[in-house]
Every structure is written in C-alpha cells, then in structure tokens.
Backbone bond lengths (Angstrom), bond angles and torsions (degrees), N, CA, C in turn:
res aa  C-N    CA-C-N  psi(-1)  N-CA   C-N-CA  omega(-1)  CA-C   N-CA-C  phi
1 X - - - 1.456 - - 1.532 109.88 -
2 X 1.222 122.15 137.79 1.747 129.27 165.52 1.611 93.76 -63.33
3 X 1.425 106.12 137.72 1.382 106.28 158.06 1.543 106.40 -137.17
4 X 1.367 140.62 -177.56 0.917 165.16 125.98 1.743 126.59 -65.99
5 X 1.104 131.04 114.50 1.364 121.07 -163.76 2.066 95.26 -115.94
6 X 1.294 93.36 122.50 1.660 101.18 155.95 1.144 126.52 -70.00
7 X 1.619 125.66 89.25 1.442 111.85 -152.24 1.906 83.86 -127.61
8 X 1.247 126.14 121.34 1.379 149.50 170.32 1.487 118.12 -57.37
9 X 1.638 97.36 -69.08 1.716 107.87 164.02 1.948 82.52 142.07
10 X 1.260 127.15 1.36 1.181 136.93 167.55 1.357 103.07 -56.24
11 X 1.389 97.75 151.85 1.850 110.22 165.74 2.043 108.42 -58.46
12 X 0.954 97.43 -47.73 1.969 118.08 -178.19 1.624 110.88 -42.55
13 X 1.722 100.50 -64.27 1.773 110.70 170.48 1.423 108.04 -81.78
14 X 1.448 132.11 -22.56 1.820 103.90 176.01 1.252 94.27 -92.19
15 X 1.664 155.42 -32.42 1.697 132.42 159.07 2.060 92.19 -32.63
16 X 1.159 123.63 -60.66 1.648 106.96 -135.74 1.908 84.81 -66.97
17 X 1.469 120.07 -35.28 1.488 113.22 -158.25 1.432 86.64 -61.76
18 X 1.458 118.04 -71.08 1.758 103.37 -167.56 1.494 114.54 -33.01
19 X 1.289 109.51 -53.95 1.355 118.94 -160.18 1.614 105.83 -63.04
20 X 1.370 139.99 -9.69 1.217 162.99 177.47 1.648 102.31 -87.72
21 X 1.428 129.21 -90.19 0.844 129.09 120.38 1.887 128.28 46.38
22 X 1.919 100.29 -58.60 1.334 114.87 -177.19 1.634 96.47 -101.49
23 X 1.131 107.54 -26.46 1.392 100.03 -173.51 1.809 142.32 -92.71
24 X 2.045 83.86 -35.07 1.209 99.37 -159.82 1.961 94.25 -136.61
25 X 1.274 128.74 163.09 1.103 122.74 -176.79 1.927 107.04 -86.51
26 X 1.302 121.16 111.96 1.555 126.01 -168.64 1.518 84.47 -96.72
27 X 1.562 103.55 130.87 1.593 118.76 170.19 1.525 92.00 -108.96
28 X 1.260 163.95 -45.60 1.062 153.67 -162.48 1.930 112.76 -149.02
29 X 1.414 73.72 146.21 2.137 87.83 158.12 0.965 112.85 -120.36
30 X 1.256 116.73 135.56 1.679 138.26 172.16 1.264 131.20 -117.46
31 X 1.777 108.61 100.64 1.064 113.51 179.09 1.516 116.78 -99.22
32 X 1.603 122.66 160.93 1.401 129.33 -167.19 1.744 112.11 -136.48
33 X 1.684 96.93 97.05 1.307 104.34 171.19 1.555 134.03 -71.69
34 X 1.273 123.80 78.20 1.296 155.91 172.92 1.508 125.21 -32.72
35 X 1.868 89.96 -61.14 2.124 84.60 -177.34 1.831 84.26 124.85
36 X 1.374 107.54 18.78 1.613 92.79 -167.02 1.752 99.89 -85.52
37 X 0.979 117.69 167.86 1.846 121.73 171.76 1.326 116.13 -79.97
38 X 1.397 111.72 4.72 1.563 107.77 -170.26 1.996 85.43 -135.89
39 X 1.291 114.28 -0.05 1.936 96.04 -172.94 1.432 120.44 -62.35
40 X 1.876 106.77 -17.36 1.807 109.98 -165.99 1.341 82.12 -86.95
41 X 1.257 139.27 -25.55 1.761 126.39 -176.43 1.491 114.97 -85.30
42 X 1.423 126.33 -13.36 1.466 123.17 179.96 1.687 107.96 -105.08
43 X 1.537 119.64 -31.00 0.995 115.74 -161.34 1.510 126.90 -76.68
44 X 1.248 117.73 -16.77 1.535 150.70 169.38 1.839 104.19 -76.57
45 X 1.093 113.09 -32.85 1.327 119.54 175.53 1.748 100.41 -94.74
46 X 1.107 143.82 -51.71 1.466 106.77 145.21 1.068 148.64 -6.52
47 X 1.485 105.14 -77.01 1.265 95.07 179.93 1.399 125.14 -89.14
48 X 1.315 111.17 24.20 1.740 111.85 -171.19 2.057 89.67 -104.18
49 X 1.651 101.80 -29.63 1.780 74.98 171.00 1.095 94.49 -87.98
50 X 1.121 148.52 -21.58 1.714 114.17 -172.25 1.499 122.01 -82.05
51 X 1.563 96.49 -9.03 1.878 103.39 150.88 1.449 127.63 -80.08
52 X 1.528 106.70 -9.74 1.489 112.18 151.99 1.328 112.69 -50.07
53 X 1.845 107.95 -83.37 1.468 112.64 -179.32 1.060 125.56 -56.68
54 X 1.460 120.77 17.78 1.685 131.33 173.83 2.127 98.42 54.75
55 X 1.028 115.49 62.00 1.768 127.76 -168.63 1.727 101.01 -118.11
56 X 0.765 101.86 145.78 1.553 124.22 151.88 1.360 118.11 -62.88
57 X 1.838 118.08 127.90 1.719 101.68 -155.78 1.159 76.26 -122.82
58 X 1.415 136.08 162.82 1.696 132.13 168.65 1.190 108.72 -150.75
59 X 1.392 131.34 111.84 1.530 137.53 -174.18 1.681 107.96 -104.29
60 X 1.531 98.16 123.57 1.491 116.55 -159.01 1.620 102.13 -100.98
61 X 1.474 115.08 97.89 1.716 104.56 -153.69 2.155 90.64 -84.63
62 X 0.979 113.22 136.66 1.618 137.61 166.94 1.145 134.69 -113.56
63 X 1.475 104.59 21.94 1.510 107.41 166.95 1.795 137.16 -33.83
64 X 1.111 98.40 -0.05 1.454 99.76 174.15 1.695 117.63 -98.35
65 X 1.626 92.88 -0.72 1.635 96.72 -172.47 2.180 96.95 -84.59
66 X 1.426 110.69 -41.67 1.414 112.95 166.35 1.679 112.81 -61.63
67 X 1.116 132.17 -15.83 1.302 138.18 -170.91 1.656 105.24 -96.42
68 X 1.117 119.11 -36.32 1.368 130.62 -162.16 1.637 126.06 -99.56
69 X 1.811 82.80 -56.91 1.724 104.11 -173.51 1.771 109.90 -67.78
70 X 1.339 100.01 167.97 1.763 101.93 163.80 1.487 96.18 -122.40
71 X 1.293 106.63 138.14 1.739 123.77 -176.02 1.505 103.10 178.58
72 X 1.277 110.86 142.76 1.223 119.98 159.47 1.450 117.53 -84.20
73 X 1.555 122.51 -12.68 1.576 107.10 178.19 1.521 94.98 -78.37
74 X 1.113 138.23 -10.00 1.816 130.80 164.79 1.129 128.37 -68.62
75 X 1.529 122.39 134.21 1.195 111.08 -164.02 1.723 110.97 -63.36
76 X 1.214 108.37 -15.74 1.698 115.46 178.60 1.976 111.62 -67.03
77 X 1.124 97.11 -20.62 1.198 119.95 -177.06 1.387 128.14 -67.16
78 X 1.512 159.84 130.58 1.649 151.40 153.59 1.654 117.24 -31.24
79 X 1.283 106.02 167.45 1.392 117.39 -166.58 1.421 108.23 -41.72
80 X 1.145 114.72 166.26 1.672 120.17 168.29 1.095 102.87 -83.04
81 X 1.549 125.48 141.40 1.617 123.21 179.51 1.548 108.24 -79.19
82 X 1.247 120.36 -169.79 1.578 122.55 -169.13 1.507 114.33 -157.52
83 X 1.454 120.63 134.55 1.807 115.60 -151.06 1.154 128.59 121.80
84 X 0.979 139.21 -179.79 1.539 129.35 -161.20 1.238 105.89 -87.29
85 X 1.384 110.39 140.40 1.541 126.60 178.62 1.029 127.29 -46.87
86 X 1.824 120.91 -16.90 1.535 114.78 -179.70 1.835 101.74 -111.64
87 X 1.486 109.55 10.94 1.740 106.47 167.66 1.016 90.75 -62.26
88 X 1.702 92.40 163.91 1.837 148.77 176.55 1.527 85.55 -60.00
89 X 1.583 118.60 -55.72 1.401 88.41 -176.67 1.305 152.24 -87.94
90 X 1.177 99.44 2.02 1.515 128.58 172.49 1.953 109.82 -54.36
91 X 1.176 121.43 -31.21 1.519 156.46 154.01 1.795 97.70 -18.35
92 X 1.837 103.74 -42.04 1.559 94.11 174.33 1.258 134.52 -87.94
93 X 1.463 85.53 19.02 1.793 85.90 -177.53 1.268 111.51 -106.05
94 X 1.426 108.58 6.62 1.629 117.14 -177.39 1.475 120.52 -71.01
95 X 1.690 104.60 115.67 1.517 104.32 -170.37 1.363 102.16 -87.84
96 X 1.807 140.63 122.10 1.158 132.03 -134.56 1.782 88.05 -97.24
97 X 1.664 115.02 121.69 1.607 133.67 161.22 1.559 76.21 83.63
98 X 0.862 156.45 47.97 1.414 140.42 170.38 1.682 114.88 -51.62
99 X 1.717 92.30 -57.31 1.472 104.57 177.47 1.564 116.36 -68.92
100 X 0.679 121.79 -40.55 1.600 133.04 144.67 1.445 121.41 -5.08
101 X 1.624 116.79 -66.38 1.079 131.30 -158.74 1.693 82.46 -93.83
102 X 1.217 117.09 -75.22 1.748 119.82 174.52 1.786 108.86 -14.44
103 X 1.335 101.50 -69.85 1.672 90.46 -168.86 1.557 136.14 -79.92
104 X 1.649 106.83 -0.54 1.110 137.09 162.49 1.573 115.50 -48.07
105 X 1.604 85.16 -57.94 1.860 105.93 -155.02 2.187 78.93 -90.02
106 X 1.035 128.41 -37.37 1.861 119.57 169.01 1.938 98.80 -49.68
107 X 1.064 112.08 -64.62 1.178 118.16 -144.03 1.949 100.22 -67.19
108 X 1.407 123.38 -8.28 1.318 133.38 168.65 1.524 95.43 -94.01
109 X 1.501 125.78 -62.03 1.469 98.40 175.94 1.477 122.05 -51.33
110 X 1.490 124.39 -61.84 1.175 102.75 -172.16 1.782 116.27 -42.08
111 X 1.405 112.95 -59.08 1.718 102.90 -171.66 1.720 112.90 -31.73
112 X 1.533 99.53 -62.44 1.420 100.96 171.76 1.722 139.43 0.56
113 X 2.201 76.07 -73.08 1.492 83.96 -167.10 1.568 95.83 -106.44
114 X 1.374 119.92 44.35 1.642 117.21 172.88 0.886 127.92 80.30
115 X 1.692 138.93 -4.94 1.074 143.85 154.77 1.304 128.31 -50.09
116 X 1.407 126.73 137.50 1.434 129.80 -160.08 1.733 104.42 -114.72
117 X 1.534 102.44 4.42 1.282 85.30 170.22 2.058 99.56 -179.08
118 X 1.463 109.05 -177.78 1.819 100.76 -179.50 1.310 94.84 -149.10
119 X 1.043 87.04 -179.12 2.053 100.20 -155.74 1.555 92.34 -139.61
120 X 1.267 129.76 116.22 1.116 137.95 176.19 2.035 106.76 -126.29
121 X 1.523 128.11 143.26 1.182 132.05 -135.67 1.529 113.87 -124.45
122 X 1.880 106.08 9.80 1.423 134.89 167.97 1.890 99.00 -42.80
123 X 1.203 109.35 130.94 1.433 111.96 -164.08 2.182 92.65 -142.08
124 X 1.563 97.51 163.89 1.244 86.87 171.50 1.695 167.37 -44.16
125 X 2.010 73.81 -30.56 1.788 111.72 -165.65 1.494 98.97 -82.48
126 X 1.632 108.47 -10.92 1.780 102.20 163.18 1.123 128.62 -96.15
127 X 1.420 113.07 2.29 1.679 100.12 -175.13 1.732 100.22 -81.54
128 X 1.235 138.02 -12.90 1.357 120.38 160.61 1.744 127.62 -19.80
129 X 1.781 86.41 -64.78 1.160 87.35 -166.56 1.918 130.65 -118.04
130 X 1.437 92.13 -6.37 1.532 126.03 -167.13 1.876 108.31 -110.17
131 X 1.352 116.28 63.72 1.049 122.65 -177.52 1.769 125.12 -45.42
132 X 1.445 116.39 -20.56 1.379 113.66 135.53 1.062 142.83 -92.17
133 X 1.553 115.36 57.03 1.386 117.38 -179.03 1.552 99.58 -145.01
134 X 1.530 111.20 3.31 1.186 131.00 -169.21 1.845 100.80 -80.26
135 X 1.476 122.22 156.19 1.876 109.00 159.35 1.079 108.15 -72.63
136 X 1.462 134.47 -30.17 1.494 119.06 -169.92 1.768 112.37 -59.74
137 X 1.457 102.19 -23.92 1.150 98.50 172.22 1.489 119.34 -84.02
138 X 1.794 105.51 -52.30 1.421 105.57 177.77 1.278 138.51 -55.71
139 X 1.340 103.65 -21.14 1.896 103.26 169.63 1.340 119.59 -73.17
140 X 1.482 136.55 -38.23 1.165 148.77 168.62 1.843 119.73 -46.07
141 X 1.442 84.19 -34.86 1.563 102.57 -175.03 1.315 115.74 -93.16
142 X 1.731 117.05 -40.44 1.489 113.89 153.45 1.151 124.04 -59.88
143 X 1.165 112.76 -9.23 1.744 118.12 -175.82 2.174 121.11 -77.65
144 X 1.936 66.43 -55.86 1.742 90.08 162.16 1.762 114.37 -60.91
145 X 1.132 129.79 -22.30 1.373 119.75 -169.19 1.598 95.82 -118.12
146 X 0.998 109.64 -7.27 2.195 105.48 165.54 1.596 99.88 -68.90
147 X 1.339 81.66 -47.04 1.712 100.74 -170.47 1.748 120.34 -47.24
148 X 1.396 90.22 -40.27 1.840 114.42 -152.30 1.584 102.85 -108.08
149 X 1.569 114.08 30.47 1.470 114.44 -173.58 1.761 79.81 -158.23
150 X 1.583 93.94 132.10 1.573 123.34 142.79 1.489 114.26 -32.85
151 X 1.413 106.36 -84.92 1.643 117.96 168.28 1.935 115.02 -31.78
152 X 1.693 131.26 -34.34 0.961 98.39 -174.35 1.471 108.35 92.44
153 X 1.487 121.39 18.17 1.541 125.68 -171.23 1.164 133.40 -66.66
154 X 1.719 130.49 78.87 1.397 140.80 -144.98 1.495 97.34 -83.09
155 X 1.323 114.95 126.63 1.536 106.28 148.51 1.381 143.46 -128.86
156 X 1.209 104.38 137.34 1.269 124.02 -157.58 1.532 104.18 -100.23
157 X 2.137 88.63 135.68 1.397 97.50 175.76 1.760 110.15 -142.26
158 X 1.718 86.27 111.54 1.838 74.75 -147.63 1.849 100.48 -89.47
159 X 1.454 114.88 13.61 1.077 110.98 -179.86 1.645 119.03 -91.20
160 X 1.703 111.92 -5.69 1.789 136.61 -127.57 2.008 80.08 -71.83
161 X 1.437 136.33 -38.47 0.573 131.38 178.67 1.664 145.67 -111.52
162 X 1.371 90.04 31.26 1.458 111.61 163.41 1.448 114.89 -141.88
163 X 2.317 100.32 179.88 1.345 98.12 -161.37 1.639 96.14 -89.38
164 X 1.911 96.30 -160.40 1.379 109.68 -175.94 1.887 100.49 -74.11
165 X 1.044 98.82 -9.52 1.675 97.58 -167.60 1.942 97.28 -90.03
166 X 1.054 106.55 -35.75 1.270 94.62 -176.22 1.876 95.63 -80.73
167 X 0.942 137.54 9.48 1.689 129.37 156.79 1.270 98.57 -80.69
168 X 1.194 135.00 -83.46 1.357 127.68 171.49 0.910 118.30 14.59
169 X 1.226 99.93 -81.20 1.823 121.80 -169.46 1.487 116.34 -48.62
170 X 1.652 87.37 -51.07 1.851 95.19 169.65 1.430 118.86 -55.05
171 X 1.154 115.45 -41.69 1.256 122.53 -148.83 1.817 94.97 -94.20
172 X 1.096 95.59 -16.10 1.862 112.65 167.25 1.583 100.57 -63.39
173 X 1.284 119.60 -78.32 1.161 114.83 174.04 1.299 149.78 -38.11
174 X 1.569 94.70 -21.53 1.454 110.54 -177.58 1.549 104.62 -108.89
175 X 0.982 135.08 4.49 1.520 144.52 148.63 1.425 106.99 86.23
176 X 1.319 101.86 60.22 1.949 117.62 -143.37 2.134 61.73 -96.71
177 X 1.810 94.04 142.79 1.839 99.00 149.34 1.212 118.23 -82.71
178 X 1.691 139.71 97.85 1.368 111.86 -159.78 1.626 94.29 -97.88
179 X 1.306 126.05 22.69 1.669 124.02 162.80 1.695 89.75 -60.48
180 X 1.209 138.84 -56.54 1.509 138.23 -147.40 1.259 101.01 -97.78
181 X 1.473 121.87 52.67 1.291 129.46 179.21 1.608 108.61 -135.50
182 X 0.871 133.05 171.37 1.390 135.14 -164.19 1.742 121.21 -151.68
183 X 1.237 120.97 124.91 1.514 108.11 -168.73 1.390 110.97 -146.30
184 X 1.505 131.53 -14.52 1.400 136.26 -175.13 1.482 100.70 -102.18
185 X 1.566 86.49 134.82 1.505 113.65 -150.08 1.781 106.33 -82.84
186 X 1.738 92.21 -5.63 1.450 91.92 -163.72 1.856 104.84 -88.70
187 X 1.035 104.20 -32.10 1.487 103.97 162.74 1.510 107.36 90.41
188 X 1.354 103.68 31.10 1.410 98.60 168.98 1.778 125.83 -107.21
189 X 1.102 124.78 -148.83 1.554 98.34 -167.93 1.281 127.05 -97.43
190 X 1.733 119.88 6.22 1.286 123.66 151.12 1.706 92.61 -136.37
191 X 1.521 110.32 -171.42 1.379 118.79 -162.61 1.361 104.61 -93.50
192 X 1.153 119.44 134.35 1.916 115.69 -150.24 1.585 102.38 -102.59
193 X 1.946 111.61 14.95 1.222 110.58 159.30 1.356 114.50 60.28
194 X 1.241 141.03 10.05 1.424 128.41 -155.39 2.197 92.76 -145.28
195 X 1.333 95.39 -39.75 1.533 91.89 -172.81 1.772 116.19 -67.20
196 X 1.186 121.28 -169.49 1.261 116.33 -172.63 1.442 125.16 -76.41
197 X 1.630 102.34 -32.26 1.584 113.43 179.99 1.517 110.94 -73.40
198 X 1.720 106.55 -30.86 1.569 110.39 170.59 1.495 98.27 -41.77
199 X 1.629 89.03 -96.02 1.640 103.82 177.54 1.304 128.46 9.50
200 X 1.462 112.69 -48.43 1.378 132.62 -134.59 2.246 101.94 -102.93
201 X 1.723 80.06 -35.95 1.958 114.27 178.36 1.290 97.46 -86.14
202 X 1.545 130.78 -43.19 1.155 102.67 167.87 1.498 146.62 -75.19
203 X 1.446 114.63 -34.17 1.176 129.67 136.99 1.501 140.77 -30.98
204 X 1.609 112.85 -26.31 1.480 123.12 -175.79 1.260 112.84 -91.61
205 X 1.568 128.84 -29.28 1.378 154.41 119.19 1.465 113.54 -23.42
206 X 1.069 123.94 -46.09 1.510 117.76 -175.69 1.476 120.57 -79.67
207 X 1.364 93.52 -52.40 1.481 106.25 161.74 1.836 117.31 -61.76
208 X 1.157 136.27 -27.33 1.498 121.70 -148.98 2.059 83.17 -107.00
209 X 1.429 106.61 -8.69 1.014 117.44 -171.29 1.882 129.19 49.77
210 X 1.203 83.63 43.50 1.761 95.65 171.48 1.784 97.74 -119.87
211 X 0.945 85.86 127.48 1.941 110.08 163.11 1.493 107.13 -29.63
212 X 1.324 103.14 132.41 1.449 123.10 -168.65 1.663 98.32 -92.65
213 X 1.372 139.39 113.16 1.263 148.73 -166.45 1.823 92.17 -81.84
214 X 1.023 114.39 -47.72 1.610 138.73 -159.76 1.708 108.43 -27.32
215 X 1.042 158.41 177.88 1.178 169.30 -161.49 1.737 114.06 -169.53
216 X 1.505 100.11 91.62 1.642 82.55 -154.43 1.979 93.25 -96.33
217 X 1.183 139.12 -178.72 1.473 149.93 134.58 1.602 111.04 -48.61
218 X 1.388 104.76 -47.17 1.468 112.60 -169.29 1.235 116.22 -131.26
C-alpha cells in the first residue's frame, strides 16, 4: 500500500516511518509546524531521515494553532512542567485535538497524491494523558476519514498498542539512528533530561535495554 507517514522528527514517528518503510511503499512525510517549543529541534530531523529513505518531506506550517490554542508545549504558552510523563501535570502540554487537526489535513494529502492510506505513531504510554492518542478516539476518526475519501484512506497505527520501550526495540531492529531523534519538549539545545518526554526517553531505553545515544543536561 502507498502510505503517507506522520513523522514529527520524534523517536515514536521516525520508528513508525522506518517501520512503514519495511512494510508498505511510503511516498511522503508530513510534518506540521505548529508554534511548539521543541518544532525547530524535530523538524530538521525529519526531514534528514526522510533524506535517508530518499522520500518526499512536506512541512505543513499551522500557525494558528500557537495563535489560538492554550498549551504550554506552545511557544505562546507557560513553562514546560517537569516529572514523570504520566503526572497530572504533564496535562499542560496538551495541544487540544492536535491529532485531530494533523490527520484530517494527512488524510487530504495522502488522497491527493495517491496514497491509500497514513501511518500515524500514537502508542500506548500516551493514552494517560493525550486523549487523542487514545483508540477510543482513533477508530472513530479512522473511520470518519475511510469514510470521507474517494480513495478509501485507511489509517494505520501499528504502534496504538504498545509502550515507548517496545519502539525502541523496533526501531533497534531496524537500525533506526535514534541520536537524530528529538523528544524534550523544552526545545533547548540538548534534552534537559528533567521534563516528561525526557523522563519518558529515558526510561524506554532503560527498559528495552539498548543504550541510550541521547546527550541529556540532566
């Protein structure tokens, strides 16, 4: 199948692009410039793996989500909180329907450019706190966009039921560089180890037990 892969520049979306990649023929990555505090650190790492897989990289600018939304992962937004990835407070980094708006605006590109389907990299260790990253949400919504396309536009999320450690692992196997990956939300010039997504990268590494490439502050 052609797919389209939602790939961020995160460890989470470049495991799903490889892992896409092995399976299915990926004509493009689509990234979505938001307003987030961490987008100038992931988005360059996008498109440098999808100049690996010799891919088409396409950055979808959304400036109205920093203009509009309330979140602290926006730069319009308050500090980044600090603590384990599945705290109460981690809750402020929630960009509200984010994925929502993301797979909407995928699911018209892919038809577009012929793709029969997209690969988005929503995994277990988020349904804590990220209520669209949950299935109760994602089936309804893949349903609506099978539905809401000519083409029949399936999407697939082959991570929806596992953790960050079992990406790892995958992404171990598939000989993913996860140095050129990106995950601290704070967006400064190495990973300040302390916020939730740190936390969350360091731990997924610890557990899947492959060596942490990462360079943290803390």
């Amino acid at each position: 199948m052609k797919v389209v892969v939602l790939v961020s520049g995160g460890m989470d979306s470049v495991t799903a692009l490889y892992h896409a990649a092995d399976e299915h023929e990926v004509v493009a990555g689509l990234s979505f410039d938001y307003g987030s505090k961490h987008n100038h650190k992931e988005l360059p790492l996008a498109a440098w793996h999808c100049e690996q897989l010799g891919l088409l990289h396409q950055v979808v600018p959304l400036s109205f989500v920093d203009d509009l939304f309330e979140s602290d992962l926006l730069k319009s937004g308050g500090e980044i909180p600090e603590g384990h990835y599945e705290a109460e407070n981690m809750k402020q980094t929630v960009v509200p329907f984010r994925n929502g708006i993301m797979m909407a605006i995928a699911a018209g590109f892919a038809e577009s450019i012929k793709a029969g389907g997209l690969v988005i990299a929503a995994h277990s260790g988020d349904h804590a706190i990220y209520p669209d990253c949950r299935e109760d949400f994602m089936k309804p919504m893949a349903e609506a966009i099978t539905a809401g396309t000519y083409a029949d536009v399936k999407v697939l999320r082959p991570f929806i039921d596992q953790r960050k450690e079992d990406i790892v692992s995958r992404g171990s196997e598939l000989g993913i560089d996860f140095s050129q990956t990106w995950s601290c939300y704070k967006g400064v010039e190495l990973h300040c180890g302390k916020c939730g997504t740190c936390v969350e990268r360091k731990e997924a590494f610890e557990i899947a037990g492959v060596e942490d490439p990462t360079v943290y502050l803390e």
